[in-house]
C-alpha positions as CSV (number, residue, x, y, z in Angstrom):
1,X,0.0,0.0,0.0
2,X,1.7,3.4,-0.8
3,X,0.5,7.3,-1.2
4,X,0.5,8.5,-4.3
5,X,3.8,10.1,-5.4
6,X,4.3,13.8,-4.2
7,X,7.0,16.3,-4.8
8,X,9.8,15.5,-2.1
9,X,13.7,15.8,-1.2
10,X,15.8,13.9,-3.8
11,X,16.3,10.1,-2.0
12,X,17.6,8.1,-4.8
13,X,20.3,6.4,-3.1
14,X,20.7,4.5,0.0
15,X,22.7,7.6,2.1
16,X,21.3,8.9,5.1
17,X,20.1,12.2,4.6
18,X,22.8,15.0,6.1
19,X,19.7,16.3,9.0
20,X,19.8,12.1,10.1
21,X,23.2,12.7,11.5
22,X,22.1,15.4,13.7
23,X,19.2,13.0,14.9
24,X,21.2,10.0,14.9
25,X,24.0,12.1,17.0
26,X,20.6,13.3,19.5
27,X,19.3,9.3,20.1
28,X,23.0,8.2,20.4
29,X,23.6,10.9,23.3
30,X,20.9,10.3,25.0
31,X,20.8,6.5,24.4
32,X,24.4,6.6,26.5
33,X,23.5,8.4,28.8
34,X,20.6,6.4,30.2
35,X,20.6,7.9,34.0
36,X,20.7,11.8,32.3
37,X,17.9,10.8,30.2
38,X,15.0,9.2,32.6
39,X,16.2,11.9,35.2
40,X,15.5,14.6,32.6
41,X,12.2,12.9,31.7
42,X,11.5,12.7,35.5
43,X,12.3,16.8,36.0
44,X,10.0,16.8,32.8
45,X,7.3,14.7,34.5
46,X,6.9,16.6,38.0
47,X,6.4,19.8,35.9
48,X,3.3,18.4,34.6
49,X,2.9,16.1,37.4
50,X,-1.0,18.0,38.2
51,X,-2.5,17.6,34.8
52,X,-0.7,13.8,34.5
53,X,-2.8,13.0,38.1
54,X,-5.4,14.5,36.1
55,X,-5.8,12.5,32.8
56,X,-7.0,8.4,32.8
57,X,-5.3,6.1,29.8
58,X,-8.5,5.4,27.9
59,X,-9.1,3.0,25.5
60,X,-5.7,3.1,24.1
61,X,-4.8,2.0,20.4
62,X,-2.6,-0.4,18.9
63,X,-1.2,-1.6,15.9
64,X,0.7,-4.7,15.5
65,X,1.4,-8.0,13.8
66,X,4.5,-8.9,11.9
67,X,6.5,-6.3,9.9
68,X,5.4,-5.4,6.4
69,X,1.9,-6.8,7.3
70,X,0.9,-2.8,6.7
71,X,1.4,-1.3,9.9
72,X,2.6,1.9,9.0
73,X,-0.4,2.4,6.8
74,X,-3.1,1.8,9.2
75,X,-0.5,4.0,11.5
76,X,-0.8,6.8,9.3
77,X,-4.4,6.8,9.0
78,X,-5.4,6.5,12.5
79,X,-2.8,9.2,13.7
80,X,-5.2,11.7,11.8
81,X,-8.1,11.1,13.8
82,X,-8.6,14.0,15.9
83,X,-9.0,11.6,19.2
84,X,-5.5,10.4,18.8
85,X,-1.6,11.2,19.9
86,X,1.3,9.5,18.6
87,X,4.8,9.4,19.0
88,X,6.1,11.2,15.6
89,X,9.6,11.2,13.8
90,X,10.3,14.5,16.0
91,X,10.5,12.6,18.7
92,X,13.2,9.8,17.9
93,X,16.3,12.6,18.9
94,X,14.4,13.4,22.4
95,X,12.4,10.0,22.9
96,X,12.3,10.8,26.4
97,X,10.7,14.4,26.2
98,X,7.7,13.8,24.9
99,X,6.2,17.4,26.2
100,X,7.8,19.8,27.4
101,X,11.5,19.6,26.5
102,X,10.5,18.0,23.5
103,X,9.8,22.4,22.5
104,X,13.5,21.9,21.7
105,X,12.8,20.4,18.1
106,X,10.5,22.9,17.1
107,X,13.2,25.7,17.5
108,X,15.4,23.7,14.7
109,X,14.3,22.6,11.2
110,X,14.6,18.9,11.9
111,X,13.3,17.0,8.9
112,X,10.9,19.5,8.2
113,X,11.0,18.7,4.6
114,X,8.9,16.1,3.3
115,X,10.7,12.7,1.8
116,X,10.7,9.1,0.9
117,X,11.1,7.1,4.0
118,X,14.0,4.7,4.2
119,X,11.9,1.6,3.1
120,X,11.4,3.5,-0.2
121,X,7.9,2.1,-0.4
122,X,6.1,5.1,-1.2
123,X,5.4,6.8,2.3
124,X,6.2,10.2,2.2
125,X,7.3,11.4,6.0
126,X,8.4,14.7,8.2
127,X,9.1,15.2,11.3
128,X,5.1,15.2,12.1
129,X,4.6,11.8,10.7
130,X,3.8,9.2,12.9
131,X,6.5,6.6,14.2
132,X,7.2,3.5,15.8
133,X,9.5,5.2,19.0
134,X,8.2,3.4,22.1
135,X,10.1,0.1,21.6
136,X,13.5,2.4,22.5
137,X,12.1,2.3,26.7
138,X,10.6,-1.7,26.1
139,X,14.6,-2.6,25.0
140,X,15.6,-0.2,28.5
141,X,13.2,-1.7,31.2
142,X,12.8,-5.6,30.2
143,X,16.7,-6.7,29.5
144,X,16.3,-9.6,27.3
145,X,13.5,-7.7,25.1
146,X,15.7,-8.4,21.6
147,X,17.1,-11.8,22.8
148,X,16.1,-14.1,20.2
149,X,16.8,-16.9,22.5
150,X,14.6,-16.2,25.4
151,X,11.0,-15.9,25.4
152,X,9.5,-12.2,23.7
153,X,6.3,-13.2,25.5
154,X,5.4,-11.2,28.4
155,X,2.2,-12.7,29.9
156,X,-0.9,-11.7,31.9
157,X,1.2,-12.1,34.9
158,X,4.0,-10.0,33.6
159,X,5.5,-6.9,36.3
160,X,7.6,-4.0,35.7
161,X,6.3,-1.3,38.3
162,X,9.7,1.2,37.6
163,X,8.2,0.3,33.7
164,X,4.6,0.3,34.1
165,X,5.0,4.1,35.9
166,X,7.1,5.7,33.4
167,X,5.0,4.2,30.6
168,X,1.8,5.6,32.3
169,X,3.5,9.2,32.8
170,X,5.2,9.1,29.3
171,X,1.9,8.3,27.8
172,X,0.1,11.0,29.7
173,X,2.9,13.8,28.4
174,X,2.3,13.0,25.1
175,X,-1.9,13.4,25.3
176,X,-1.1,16.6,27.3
177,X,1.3,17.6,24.3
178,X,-0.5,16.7,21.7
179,X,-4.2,17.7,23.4
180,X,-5.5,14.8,22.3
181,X,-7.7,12.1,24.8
182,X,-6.2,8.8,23.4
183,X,-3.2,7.1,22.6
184,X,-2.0,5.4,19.3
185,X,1.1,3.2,18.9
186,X,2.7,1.1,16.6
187,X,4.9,-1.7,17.3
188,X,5.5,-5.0,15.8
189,X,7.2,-6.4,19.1
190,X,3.6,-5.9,20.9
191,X,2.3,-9.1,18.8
192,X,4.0,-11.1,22.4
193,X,2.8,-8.5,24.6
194,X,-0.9,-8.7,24.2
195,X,-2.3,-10.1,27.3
196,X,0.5,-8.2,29.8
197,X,-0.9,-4.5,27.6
198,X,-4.4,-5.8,28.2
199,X,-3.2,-6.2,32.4
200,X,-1.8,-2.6,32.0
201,X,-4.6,-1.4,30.6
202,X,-7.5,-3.0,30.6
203,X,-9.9,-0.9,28.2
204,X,-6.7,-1.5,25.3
205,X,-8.0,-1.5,21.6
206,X,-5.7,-3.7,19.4
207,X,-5.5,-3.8,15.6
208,X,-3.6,-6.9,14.5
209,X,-2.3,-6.7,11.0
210,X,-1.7,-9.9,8.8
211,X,-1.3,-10.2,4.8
212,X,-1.2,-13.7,2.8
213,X,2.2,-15.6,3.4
214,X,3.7,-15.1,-0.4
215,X,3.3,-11.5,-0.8
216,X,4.0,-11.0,2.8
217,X,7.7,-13.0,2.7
218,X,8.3,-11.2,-0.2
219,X,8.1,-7.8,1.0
220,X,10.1,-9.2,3.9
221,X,13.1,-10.7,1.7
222,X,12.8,-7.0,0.3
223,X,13.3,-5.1,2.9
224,X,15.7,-7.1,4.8
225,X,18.3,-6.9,1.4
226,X,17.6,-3.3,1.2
227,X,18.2,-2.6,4.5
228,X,21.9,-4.8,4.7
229,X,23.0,-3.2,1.6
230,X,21.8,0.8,2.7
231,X,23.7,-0.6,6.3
232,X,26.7,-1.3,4.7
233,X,27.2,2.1,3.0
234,X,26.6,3.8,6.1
235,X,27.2,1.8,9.0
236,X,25.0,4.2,11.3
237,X,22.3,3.7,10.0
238,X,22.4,0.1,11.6
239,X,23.5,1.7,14.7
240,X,20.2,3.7,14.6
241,X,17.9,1.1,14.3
242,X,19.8,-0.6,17.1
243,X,19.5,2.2,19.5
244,X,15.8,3.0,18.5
245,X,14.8,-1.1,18.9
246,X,13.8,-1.6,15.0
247,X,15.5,-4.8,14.4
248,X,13.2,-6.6,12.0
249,X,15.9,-5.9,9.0
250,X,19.7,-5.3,8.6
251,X,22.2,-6.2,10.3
252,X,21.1,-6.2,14.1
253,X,17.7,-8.3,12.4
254,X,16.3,-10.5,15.5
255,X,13.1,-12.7,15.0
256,X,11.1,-12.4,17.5
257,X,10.5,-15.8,19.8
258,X,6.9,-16.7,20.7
259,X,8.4,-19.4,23.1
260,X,9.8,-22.0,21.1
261,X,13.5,-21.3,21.0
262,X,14.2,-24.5,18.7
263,X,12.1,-23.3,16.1
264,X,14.3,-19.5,16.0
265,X,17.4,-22.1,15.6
266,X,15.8,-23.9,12.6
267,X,14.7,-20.3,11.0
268,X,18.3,-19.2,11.3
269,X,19.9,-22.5,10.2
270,X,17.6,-22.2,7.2
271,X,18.7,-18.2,6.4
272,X,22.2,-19.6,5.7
273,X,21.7,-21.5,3.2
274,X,20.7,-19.7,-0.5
275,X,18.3,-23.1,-1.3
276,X,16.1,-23.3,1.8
277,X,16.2,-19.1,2.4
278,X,12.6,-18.8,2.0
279,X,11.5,-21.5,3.9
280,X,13.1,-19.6,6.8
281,X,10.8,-16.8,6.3
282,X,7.7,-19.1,5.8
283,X,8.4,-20.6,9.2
284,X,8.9,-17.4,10.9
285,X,5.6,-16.3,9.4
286,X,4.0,-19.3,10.8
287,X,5.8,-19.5,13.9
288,X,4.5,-15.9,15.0
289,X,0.8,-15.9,13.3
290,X,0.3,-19.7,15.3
291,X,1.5,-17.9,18.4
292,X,-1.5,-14.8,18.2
293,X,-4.0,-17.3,17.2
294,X,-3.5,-19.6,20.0
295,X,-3.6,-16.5,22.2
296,X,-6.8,-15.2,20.6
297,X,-8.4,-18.9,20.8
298,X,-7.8,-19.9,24.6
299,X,-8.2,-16.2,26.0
300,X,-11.5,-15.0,25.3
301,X,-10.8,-11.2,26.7
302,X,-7.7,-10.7,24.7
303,X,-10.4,-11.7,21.6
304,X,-12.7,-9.1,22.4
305,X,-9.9,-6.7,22.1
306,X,-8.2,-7.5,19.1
307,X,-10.0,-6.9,15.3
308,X,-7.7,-8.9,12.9
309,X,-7.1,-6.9,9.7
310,X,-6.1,-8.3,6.7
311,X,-4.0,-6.6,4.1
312,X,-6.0,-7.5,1.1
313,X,-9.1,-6.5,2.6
314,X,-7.9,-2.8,3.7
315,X,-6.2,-2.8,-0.5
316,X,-9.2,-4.2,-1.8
317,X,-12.5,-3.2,0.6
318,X,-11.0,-0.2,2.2
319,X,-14.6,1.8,2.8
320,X,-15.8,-1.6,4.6
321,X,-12.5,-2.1,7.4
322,X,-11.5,1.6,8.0
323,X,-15.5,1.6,9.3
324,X,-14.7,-1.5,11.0
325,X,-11.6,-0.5,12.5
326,X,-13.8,3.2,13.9
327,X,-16.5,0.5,15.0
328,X,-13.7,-1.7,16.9
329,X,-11.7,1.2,18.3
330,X,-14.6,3.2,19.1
331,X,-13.9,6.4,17.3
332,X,-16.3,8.7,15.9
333,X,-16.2,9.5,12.3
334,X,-17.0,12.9,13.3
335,X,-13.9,15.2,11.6
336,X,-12.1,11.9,10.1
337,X,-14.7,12.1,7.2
338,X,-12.1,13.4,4.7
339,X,-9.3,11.7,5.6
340,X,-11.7,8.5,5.2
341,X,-12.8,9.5,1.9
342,X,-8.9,10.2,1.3
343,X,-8.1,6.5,2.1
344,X,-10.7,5.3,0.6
345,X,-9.5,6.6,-2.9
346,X,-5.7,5.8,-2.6
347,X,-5.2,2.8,-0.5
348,X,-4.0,0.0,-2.9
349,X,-1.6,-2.9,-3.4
350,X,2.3,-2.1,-3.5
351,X,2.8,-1.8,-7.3
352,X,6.6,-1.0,-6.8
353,X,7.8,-5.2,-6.8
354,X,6.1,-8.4,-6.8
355,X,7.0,-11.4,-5.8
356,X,9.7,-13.4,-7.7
357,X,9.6,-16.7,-6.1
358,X,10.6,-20.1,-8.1
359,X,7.8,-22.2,-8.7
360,X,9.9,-24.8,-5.7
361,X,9.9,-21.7,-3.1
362,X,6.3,-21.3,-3.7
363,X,5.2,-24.7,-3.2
364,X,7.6,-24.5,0.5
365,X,6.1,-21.1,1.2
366,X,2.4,-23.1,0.4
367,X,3.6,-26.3,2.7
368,X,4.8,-24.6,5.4
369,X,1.9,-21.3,5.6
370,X,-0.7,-23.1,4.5
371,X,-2.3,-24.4,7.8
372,X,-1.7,-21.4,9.8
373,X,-2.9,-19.3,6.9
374,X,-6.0,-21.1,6.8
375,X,-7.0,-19.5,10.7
376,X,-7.2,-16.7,9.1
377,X,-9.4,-17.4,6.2
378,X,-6.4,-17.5,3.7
């Protein structure tokens, strides 16, 4: 799914723009400096600490499911409902900050002018785009977060207070910031986090993203060589996604375990070989869509939660799930109807690649997918 093509900053190579390495230099301070940066967001936090007492977390939103699934689509829809706050690319160089040091950006011109994101698949961003920034304070309060080899799952009975208060407070800043009554957040890591979210907050509103196995793996494979190869040129860049917890691609890539480490050792054993690459990726589709559905089938409350969108339908039916997602999430359509109409015109299939798969990976993809995708109605 992509916008249609508007005039942006040149981006035809694989550089990091020159205003990233004044970001990049912001998250890598502030990332070292760990006890500066939660002491500063404390300061920040008794400022405000009367009108944080004074808001509740209602209803909050989000968006998960496995990368590429389309995300950062649905992402950038929601974010314009007038109900909602979201983290935004301003806030990757002051993550902490979400209100009132955060003033600090809008004194600079920080990517103020529109571009290609780094994916290159169509999304046009600024600094006031929405973005996928909580997973940097997941990675800092729960150690093994990124482990491949441990267990992502955090359960109903999960317990971080030192997390659970700084979420709360962080979360608060940014509706106080942003004057705005609910929260929105994407993150794909979330997918093993449902029922301990739905412990936090009870009242959470999930939207669980999932798009048919071939064209899914294939935008996978895509991004993950484009990512190595803009890494290479610009070793940063890897850095960056490191600090800021987006490992899905490159070279800091970690899957993401659902509890079955053996399975993450099979994956991996099957990336290193050319032959059986694919079948890697169809497993770790499986592996992570058989996780959520066992979740959704044996825990009727996290159910009533989630509404599982599928890609195709949102390309193909768009008027019929963005009602169903306001239905689910319990927004008004009151002031979204343009944006709706908007999305309703321009939401389509990727039309930038398709899938190249030999007629042998297809048939694996098919063998491997075919069960789980058939719980979804695949």
């Amino acid at each position: 799914m992509t916008y249609p093509k508007k005039k942006t900053t040149a981006n035809n190579n694989n550089d990091l723009p020159y205003i990233g390495y004044a970001g990049y230099g912001l998250t890598k301070f502030f990332a070292s400096f760990k006890k500066l940066s939660y002491s500063l967001a404390k300061i920040e936090t008794l400022l405000s600490r009367e009108e944080i007492d004074a808001l509740t977390i209602d209803r909050p939103i989000y968006i998960t499911g496995l990368a590429r699934s389309g995300t950062t689509i649905t992402l950038e829809m929601m974010s314009k409902h007038p109900y909602l706050a979201s983290h935004k690319y301003r806030h990757l160089p002051l993550p902490y900050f979400p209100h009132r040091f955060s003033r600090i950006v809008d004194q600079s011109r920080f990517f103020t002018r529109p571009r290609e994101r780094i994916h290159k698949d169509g999304i046009i961003v600024n600094r006031e785009s929405p973005e996928a920034v909580e997973e940097i304070f997941w990675q800092d309060f729960f150690i093994n977060n990124h482990n491949e080899n441990v267990s992502s799952v955090i359960g109903a009975n999960g317990s971080n207070p030192d997390f659970e208060q700084f979420y709360r407070d962080h979360i608060r800043k940014l509706l106080i910031n942003q004057k705005r009554p609910r929260y929105l957040a994407k993150n794909n890591y979330n997918i093993t986090r449902l029922e301990y979210l739905h412990q936090i907050f009870p009242s959470v509103k999930i939207l669980l993203m999932i798009r048919n196995p071939v064209n899914h793996i294939a935008s996978l494979i895509k991004q993950t060589n484009l990512f190595i190869e803009m890494e290479k040129k610009n070793p940063l860049v890897a850095d960056w996604h490191k600090i800021t917890g987006h490992s899905e691609f490159g070279h800091y890539q970690k899957c993401i375990n659902t509890g079955d480490t053996e399975i993450i050792r099979r994956i991996r054993r099957l990336w290193k070989k050319e032959e059986t690459y694919v079948k890697g990726w169809a497993y770790y589709w499986s592996s992570i869509y058989d996780y959520v559905m066992d979740l959704l089938e044996i825990n009727g409350e996290i159910r009533k939660s989630v509404l599982i969108v599928k890609h195709e339908d949102l390309c193909d039916h768009p008027a019929e799930i963005i009602d169903k997602i306001l239905e689910h999430t319990e927004l008004p359509l009151n002031n979204f109807e343009k944006i709706r109409k908007y999305y309703i015109r321009h939401l389509h299939k990727p039309t930038y690649y398709s899938p190249s798969f030999s007629k042998q990976e297809l048939v694996d993809i098919a063998e491997i997918t075919d069960l789980t995708a058939s719980r979804f109605g695949y």
